[in-house]
TORBATOR-593400 format. One record per residue (C-alpha): residue number from 0; residue in one letter; chain; x, y, z. Coordinates in nm, 4 decimals, padded with zeros to 6 digits. Layout:
REM TORBATOR-593400
NUM, A, A, X, Y, Z
...
This chain:
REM TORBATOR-593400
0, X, A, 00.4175, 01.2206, -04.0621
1, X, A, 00.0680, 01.2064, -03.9360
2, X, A, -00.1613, 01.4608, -03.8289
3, X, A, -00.1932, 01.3308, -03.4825
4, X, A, 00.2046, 01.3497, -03.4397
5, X, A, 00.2311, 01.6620, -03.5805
6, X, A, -00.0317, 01.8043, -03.3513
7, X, A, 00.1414, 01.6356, -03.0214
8, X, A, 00.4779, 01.7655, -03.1246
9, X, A, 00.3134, 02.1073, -03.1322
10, X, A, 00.1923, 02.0823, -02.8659
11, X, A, 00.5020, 02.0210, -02.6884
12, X, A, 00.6642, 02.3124, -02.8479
13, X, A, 00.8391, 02.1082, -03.0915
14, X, A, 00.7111, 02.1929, -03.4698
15, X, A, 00.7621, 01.9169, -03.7010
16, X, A, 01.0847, 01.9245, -03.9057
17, X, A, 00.9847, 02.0058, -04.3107
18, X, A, 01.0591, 01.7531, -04.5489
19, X, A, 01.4124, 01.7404, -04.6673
20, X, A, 01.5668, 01.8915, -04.3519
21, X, A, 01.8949, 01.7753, -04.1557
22, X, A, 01.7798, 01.5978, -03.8707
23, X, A, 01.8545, 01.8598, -03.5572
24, X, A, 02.2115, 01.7003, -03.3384
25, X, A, 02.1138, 01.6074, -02.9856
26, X, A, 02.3131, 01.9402, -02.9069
27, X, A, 02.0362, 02.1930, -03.0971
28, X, A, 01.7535, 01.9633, -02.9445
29, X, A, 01.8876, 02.0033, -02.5885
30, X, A, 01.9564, 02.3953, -02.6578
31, X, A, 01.5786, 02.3992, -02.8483
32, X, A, 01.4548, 02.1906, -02.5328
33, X, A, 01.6228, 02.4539, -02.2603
34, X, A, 01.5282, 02.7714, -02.4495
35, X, A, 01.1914, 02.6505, -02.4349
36, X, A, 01.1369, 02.5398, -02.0878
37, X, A, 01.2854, 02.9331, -01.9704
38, X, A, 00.9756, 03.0661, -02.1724
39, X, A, 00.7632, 02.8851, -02.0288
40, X, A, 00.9532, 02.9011, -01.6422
41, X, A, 01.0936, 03.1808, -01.6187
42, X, A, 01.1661, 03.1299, -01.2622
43, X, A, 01.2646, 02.7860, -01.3189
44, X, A, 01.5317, 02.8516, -01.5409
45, X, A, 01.6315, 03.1532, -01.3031
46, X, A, 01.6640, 02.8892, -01.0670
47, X, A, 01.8964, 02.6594, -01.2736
48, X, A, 02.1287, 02.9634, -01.3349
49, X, A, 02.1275, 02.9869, -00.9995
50, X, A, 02.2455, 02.6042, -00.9124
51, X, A, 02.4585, 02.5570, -01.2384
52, X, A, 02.6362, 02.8898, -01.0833
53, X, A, 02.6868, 02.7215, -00.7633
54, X, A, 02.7873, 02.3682, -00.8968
55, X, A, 03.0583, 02.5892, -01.1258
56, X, A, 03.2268, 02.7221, -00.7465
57, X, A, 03.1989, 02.3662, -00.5905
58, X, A, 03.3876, 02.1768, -00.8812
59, X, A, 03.6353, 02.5086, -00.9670
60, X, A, 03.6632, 02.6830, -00.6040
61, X, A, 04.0677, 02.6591, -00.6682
62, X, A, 04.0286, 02.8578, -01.0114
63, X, A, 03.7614, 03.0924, -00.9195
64, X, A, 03.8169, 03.2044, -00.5300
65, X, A, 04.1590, 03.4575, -00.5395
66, X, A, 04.2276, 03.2888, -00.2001
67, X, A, 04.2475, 02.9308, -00.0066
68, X, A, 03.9825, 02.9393, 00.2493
69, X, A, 04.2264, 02.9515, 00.5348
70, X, A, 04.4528, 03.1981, 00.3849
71, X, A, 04.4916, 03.4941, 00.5694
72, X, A, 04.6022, 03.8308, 00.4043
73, X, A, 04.8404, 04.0589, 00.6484
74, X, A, 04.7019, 04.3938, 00.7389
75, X, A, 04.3161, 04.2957, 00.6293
76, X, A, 04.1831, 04.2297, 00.8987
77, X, A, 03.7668, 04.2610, 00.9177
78, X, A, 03.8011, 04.4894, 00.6204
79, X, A, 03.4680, 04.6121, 00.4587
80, X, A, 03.4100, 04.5100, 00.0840
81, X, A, 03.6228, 04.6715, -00.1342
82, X, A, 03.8216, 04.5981, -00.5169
83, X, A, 04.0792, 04.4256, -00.3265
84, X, A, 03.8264, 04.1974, -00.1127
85, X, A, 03.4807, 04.2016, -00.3303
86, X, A, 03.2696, 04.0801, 00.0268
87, X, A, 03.5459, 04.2016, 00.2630
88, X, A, 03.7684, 04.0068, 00.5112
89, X, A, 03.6658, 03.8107, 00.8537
90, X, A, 03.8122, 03.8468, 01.1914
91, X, A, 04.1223, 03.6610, 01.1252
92, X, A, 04.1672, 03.8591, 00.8172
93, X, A, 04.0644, 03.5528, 00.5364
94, X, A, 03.9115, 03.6739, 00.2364
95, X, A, 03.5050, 03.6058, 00.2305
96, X, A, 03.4385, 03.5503, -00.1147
97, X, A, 03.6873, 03.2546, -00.1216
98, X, A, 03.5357, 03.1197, 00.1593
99, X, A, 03.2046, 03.1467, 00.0425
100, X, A, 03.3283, 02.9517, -00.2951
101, X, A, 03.4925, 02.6722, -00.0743
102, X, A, 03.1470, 02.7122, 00.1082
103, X, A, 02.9650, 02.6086, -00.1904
104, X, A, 03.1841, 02.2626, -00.2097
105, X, A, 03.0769, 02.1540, 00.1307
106, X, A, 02.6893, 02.2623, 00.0626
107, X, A, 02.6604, 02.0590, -00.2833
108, X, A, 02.9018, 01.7876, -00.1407
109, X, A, 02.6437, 01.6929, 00.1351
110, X, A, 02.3907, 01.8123, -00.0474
111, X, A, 02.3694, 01.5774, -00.3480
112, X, A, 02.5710, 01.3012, -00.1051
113, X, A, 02.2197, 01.3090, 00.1018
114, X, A, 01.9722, 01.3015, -00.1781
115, X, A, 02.1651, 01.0463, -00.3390
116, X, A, 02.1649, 00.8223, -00.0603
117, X, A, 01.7961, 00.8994, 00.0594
118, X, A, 01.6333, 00.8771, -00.3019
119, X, A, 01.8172, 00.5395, -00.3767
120, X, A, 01.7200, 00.3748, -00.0195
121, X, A, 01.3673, 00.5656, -00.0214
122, X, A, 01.3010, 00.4404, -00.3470
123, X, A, 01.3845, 00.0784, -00.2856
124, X, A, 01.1590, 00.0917, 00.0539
125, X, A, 00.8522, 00.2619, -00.0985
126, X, A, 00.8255, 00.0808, -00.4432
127, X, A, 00.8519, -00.2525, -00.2676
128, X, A, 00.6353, -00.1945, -00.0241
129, X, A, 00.3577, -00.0527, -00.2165
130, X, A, 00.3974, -00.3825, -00.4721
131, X, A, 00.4412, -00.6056, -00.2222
132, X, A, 00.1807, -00.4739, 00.0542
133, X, A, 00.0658, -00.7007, 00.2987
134, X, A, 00.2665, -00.7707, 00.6305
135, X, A, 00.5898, -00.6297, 00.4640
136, X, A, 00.4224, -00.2880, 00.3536
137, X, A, 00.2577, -00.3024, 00.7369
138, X, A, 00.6323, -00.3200, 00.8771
139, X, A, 00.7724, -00.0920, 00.6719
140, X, A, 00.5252, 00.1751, 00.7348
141, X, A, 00.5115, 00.1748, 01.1198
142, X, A, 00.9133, 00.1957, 01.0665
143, X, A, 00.8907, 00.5006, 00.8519
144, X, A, 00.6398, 00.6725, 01.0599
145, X, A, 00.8471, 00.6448, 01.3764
146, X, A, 01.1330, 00.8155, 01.1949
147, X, A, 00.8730, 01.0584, 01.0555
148, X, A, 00.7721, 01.0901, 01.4478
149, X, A, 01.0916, 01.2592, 01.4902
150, X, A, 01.0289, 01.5342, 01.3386
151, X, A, 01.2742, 01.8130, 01.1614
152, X, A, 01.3120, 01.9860, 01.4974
153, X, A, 01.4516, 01.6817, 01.6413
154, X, A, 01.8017, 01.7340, 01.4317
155, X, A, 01.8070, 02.0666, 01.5379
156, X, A, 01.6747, 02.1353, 01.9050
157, X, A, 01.8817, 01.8734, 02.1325
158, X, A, 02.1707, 02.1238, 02.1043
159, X, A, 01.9366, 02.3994, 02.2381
160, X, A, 01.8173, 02.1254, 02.5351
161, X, A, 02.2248, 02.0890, 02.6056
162, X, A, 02.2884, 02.3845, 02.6761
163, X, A, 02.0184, 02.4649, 02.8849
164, X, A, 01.9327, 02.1141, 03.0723
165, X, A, 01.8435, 02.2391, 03.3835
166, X, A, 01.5200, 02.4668, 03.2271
167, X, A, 01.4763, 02.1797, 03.0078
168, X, A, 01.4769, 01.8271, 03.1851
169, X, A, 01.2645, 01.6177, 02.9344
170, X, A, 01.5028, 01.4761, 02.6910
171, X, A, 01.2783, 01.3007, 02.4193
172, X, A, 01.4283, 01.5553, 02.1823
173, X, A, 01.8028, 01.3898, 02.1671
174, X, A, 01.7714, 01.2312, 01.8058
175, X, A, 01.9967, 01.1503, 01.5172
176, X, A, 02.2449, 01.3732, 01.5072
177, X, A, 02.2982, 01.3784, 01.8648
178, X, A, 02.3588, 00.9899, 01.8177
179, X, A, 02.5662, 00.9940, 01.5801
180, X, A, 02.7539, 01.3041, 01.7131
181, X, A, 02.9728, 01.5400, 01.4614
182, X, A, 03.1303, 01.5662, 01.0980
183, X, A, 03.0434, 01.5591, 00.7237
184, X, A, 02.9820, 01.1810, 00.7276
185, X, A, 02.7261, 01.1841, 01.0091
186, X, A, 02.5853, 01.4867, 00.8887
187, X, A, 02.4687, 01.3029, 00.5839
188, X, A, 02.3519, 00.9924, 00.7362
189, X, A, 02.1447, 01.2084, 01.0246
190, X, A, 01.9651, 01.4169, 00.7496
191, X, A, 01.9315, 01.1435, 00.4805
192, X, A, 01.7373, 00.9110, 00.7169
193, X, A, 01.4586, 01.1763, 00.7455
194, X, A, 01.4910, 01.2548, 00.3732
195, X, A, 01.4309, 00.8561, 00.3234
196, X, A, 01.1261, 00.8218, 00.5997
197, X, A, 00.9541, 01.1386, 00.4001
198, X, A, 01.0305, 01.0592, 00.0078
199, X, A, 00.9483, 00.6966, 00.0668
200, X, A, 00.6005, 00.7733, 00.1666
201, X, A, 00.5626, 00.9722, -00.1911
202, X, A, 00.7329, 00.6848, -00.3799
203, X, A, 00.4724, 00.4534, -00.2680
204, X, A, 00.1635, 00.6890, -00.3138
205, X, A, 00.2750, 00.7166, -00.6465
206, X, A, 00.3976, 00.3328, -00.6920
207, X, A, 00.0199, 00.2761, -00.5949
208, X, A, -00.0823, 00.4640, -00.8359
209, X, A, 00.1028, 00.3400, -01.1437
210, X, A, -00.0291, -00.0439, -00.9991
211, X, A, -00.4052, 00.0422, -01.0871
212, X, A, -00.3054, 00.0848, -01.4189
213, X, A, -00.4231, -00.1473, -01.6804
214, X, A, -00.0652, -00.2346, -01.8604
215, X, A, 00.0401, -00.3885, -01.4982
216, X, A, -00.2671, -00.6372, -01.4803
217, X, A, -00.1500, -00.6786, -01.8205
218, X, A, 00.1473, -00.7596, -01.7348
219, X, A, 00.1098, -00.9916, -01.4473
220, X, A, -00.1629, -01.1654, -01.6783
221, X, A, 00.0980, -01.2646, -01.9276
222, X, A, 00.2660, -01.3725, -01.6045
223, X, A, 00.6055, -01.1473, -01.6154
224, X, A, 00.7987, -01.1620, -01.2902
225, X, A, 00.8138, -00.9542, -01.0198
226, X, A, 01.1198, -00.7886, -01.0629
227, X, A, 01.0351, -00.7583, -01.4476
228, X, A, 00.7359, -00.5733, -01.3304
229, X, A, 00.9246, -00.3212, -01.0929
230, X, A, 01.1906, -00.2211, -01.3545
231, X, A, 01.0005, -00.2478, -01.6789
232, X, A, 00.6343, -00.0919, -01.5629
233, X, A, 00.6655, 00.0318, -01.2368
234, X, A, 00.9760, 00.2376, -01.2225
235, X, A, 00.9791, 00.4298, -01.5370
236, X, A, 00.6543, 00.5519, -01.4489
237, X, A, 00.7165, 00.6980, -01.1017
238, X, A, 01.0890, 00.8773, -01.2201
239, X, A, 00.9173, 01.2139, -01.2823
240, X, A, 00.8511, 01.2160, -00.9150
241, X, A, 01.1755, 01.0895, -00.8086
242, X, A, 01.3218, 01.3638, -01.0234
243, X, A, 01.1012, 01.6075, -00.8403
244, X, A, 01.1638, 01.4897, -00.4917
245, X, A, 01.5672, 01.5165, -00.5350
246, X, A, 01.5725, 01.8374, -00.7009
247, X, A, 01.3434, 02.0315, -00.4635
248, X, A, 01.4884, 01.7851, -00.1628
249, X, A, 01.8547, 01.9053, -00.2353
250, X, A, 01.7000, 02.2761, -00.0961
251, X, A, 01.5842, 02.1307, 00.2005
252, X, A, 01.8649, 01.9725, 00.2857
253, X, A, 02.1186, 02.2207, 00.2207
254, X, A, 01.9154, 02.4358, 00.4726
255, X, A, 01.9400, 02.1534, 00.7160
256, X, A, 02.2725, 02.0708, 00.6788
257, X, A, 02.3714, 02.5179, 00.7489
258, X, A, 02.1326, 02.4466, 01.0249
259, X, A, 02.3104, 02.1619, 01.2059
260, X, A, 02.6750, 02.3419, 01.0861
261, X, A, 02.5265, 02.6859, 01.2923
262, X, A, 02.5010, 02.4522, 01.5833
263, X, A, 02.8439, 02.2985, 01.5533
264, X, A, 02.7663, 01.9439, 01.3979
265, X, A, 02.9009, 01.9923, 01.0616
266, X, A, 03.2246, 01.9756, 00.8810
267, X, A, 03.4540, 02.0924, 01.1203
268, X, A, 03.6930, 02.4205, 01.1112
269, X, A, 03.8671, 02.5686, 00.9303
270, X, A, 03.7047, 02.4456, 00.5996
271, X, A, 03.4259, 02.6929, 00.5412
272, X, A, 03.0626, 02.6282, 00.5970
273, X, A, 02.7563, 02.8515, 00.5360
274, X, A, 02.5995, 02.7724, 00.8684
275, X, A, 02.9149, 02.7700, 01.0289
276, X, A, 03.0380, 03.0897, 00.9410
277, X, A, 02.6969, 03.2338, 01.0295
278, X, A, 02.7228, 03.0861, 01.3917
279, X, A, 03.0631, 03.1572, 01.4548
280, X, A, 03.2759, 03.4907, 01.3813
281, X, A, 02.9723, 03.5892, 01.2094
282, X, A, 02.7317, 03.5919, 01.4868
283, X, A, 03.0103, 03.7900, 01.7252
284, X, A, 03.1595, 04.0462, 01.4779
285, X, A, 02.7619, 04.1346, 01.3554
286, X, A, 02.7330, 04.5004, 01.4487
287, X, A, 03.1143, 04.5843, 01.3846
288, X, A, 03.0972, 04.3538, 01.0218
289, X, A, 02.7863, 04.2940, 00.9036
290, X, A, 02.9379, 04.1761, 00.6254
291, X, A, 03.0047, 03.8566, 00.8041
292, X, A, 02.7082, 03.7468, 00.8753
293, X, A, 02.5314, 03.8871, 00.5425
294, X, A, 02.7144, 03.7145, 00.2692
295, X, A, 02.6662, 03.4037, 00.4133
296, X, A, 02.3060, 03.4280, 00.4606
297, X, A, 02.2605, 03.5556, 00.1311
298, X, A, 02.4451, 03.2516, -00.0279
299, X, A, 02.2224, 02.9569, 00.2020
300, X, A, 01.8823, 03.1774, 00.0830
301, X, A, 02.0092, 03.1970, -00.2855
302, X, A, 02.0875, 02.8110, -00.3202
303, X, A, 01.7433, 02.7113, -00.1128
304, X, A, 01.5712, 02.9535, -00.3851
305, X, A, 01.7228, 02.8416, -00.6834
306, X, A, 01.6533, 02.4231, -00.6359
307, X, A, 01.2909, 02.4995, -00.4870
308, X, A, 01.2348, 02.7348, -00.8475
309, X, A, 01.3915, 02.4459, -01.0509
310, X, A, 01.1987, 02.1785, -00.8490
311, X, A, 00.8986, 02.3864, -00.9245
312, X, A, 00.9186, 02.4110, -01.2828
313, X, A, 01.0251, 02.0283, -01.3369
314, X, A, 00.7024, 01.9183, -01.1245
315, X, A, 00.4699, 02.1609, -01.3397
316, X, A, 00.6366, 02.0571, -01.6736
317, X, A, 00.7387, 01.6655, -01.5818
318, X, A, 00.3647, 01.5991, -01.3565
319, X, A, 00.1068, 01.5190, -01.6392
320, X, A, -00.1774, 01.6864, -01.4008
321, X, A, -00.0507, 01.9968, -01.4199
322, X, A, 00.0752, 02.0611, -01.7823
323, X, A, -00.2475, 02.1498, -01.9551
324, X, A, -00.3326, 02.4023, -01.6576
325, X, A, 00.0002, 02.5948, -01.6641
């Protein structure tokens, strides 16, 4: 081994094996990998603890919560947290931890449903039209910037301006969801079309980019193809982003989608929703069971927290410009 790649693989906190030695399973290198990237992100890898927790109560809610989510256990009615109840009972006497477990299968349901469908679409749009430019990238980008015009609020005010039309007669905020009215599926189209419109425009900055870069002349000079350009050159170079964008995105748009469930446009009762449970028997039975309203809350803040930490550390370790500086 050279000095050159013994020196890189220091660097990236990987010390050459000695001569002689059992090549390390893809098992010890993953573990090796892991333990290394919680020294050097601690909050990172706080914040994958925090989402491998939650994706362990979407996929086994059945196993884990003592309780289906519309259970309801005789004589327990709004009781505080106790052994029997570990976050206490509701109004109509269901048991909150299950329902916050159940919870957590609607939030990474839509959640990774949404980023899945915004990354592939917004990825598509802003790779081609940073390649292609001309009147297609022109098109494309008066398109995304009227979505854009929109605006966050937009998903969440128009039920505000319904219920109090009178006081507020200009209706330019009635947008997507309104459209497309209530329910899971809806709820994922409304939020991933502004999750496409804002992702795109950071696929193409960074598909721009990648296109000043010498092995793409190089590449159209020994006349490859277009779509031999896109997959081979162009694409593996912008994935750390991509990466970035879904893992910090899937935070945002868990807090949207608790947002439009608060207001009623979510999955519909009685599965259990964060935002729904905040808005509803939560919101009423506050002062009398805080405990209603708390757990929920706590649950949309710790799953926002723990993809923005993890999106963090994946841009500072995955983003070239910033590894030598942190």
């Amino acid at each position: 081994m050279s000095a050159t790649t013994s020196a890189t693989l220091e660097l990236n906190g990987a010390a050459p094996a000695p001569a002689g030695a059992r090549p390390r399973t893809v098992a010890v290198r993953w573990a090796l990998a892991v333990a290394h990237f919680a020294r050097r992100k601690p909050l990172g890898a706080i914040g994958g603890m925090i989402v491998l927790a939650m994706l362990v109560m979407a996929v086994f809610a059945e196993q884990i919560a003592p309780y289906r989510y519309d259970e309801t256990v005789r004589g327990a009615r709004m009781t505080p947290p106790s052994a029997a109840h570990w976050l206490g009972t509701d109004n109509l006497s269901r048991d909150m931890w299950s329902r916050i477990v159940y919870g957590a299968r609607v939030s990474v349901t839509v959640g990774f449903a949404t980023i899945a469908l915004a990354i592939v679409v917004a990825t598509a749009i802003g790779v081609s039209s940073a390649y292609f430019g001309g009147p297609w990238d022109l098109v494309v980008q008066r398109v995304v910037l009227s979505l854009l015009a929109i605006g966050p609020g937009g998903l969440s005010d128009y039920r505000a301006i319904l219920a109090h039309e009178s006081e507020m007669p200009n209706n330019r905020y009635f947008t997507l969801a309104y459209l497309l009215g209530p329910g899971p599926l809806n709820l994922i189209v409304s939020i991933a079309i502004i999750a496409t419109a804002t992702n795109s425009r950071v696929i193409r900055g960074a598909t721009l980019t990648v296109m000043q870069s010498q092995f793409v002349e190089a590449a159209r000079a020994m006349g490859c193809g277009h779509m031999r350009i896109i997959v081979r050159h162009l694409l593996p170079n912008v994935v750390a982003t991509i990466i970035i964008l879904a893992t910090i995105g899937l935070g945002a748009v868990i807090l949207a989608e608790s947002a439009l469930s608060f207001l009623g446009f979510g999955v519909p009762p009685p599965y259990p929703s964060w935002g729904a449970m905040l808005s509803g028997s939560g919101r009423t039975y506050m002062l009398r069971a805080p405990w209603m309203a708390i757990w929920p809350g706590v649950a949309i803040s710790l799953a926002v927290f723990g993809f923005n930490m993890l999106g963090d550390a994946l841009r500072d370790v995955l983003d070239p410009r910033l590894r030598g500086g942190r």
